[in-house]
N, C-alpha and C positions, 0 to 999 in steps of 0.2 A: 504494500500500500504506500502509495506515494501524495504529497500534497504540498501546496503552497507554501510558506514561511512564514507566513502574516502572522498566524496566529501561534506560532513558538515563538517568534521574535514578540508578540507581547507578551503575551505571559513572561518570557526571560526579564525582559525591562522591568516586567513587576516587580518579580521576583529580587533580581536586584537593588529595587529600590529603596523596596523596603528593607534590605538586610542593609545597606547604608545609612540609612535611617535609625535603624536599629542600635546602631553604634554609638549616638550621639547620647540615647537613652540611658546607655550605662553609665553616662556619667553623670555624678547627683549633685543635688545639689548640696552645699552645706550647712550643717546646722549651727554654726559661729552669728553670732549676732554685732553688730556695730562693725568696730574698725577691725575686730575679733576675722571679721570676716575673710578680708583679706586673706590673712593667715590661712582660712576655709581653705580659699579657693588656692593659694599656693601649693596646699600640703596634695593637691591632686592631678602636680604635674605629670606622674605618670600617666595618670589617664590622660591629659591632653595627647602627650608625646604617643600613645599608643593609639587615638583615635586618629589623630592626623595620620599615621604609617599603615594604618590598616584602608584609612578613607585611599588613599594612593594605591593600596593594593587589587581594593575592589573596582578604585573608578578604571583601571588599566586594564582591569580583567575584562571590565562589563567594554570598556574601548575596543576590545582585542575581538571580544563574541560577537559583537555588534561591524564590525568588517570583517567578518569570518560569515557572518551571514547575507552582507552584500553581494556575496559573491557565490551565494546558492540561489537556485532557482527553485526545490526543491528539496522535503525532507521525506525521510522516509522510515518506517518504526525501528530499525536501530540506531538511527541518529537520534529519534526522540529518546531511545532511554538514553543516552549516551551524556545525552542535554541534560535531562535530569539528574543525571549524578554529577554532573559538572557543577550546576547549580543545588543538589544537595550539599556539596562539599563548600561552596562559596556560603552559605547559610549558616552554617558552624562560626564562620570567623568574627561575628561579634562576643560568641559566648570564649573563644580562644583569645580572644584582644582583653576580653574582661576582665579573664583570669593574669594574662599577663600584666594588666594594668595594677590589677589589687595585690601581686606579690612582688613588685617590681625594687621596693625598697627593703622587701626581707631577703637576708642574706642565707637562709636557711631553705625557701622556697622558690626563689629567684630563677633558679637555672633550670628548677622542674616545669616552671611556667614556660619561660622560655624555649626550655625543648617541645612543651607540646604546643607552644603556637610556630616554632618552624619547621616540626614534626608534620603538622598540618597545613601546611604550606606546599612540603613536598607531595601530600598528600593531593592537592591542587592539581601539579605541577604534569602528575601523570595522569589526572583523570581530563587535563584540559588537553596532553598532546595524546591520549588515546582517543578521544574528542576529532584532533586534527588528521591524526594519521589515518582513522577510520575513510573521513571527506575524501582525503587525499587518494586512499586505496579505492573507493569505488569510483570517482572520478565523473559518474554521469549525473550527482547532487548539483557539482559546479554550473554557470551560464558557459552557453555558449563562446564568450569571450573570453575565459577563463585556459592558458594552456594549462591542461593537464599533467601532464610528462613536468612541464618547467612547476609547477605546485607540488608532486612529489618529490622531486629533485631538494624540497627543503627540509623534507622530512629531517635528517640526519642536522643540521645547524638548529633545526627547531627542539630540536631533541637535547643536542649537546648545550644547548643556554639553559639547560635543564639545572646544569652540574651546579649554578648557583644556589640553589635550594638548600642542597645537602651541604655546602658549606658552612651556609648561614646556621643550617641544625648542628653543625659541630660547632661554631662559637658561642653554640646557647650552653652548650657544657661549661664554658668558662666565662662569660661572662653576659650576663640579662640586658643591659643595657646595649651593651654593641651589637649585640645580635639583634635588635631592633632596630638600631642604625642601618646595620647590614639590609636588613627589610626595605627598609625606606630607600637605601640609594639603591636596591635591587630596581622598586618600583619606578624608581627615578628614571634608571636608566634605561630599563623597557619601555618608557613611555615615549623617550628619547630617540630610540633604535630600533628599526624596521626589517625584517626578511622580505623580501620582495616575491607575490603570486605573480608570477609573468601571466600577461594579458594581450592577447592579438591583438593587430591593429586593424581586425575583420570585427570586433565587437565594436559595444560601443563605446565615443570618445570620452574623455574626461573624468572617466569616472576611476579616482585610484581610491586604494584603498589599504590601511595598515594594521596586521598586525604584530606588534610591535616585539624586538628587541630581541627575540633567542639566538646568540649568532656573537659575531666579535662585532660586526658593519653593517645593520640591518638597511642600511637608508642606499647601499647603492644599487644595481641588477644585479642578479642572478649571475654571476662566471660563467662565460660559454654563451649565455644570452643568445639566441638564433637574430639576424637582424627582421626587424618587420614586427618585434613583440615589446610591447611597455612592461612595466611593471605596477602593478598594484603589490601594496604590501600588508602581510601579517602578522601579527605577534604573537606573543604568548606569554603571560605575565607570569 
């Protein structure tokens, strides 16, 4: 069974928005009263710092889903579940940012926090490029302007900006803070850097499209590039 986009791509947009939403929720307000307050709101700069790096995480993600679908014509029931765990697992991250937020100053719970929000990350990481790799493998979801051959050809760089993840989950063993850091410029830099979906110059014009960053150089073509093909690009946060 095969069908339109319309209505995965809203539900995803929902879906997303409200788990960005979500985030802003968990942090409270304080019960300091007068200039007390201040203080309040000082003592909860974890939670800013983790709302911010997670707000980055999701908006890249939802960036990345969101031109990953421009470039379908169609979906089809294993893309749909495939969706759904992608955004099963994006759903988790407010309650994973929460925890990190609330144990972020104990020195006792810090780093177990920290492992499971980039435990969970990695966890992302392979449910977004089994996600990609599946599109890429069946090849007849894409539009027609869409090369095929040059979209799987990314598979392997899409995959290897993978290896940041697992990084970042080995500095959450030694330290809670920086492996948040690591999060944030992770985000940063995906948002930044582009893989490029090569695109005929028989579809249509103007339309590119990114998602962003797995890769050393995502912003230029594809190596080998055939002449007569643009590039739209992909990421994968």
């Amino acid at each position: 069974m095969e069908q339109e986009t319309g209505r995965v791509e809203a539900f995803s947009d929902g879906v997303f928005a409200i788990v960005i939403t979500i985030l802003v929720l968990e942090i409270k307000v304080p019960d300091d009263k007068g200039s007390h307050l201040w203080e309040g709101l000082a003592k909860q700069w974890p939670h800013y710092a983790a709302y911010v790096v997670s707000f980055l995480v999701i908006g890249v993600m939802w960036v990345n889903h969101h031109t990953i679908f421009g470039h379908l014509k169609k979906v089809n029931r294993p893309l749909l579940f495939l969706n759904l765990v992608v955004l099963m697992v994006v759903s988790v991250i407010p309650w994973t940012t929460a925890v990190l937020a609330e144990h972020l100053e104990d020195s006792e719970s810090a780093e177990v926090a920290a492992i499971l929000y980039s435990a969970w990350t990695v966890v992302y990481a392979v449910a977004f490029l089994s996600f990609w790799w599946y599109i890429t493998h069946v090849g007849h979801l894409f539009h027609d302007r869409v090369d095929r051959d040059g979209a799987r050809a990314t598979r392997l760089r899409f995959g290897l900006g993978s290896i940041a993840y697992p990084v970042a989950l080995l500095i959450s063993f030694f330290s809670a803070p920086l492996a948040l850091v690591a999060h944030g410029v992770i985000a940063l830099y995906y948002a930044a850097n582009q893989i490029p979906i090569p695109v005929t110059n028989d579809g249509e014009d103007g339309d590119t499209g990114s998602v962003g960053g797995e890769g050393a150089n995502g912003t230029a073509g594809a190596e080998g590039e055939a002449p007569g093909r643009t590039a739209a690009s992909t990421a994968s946060s």
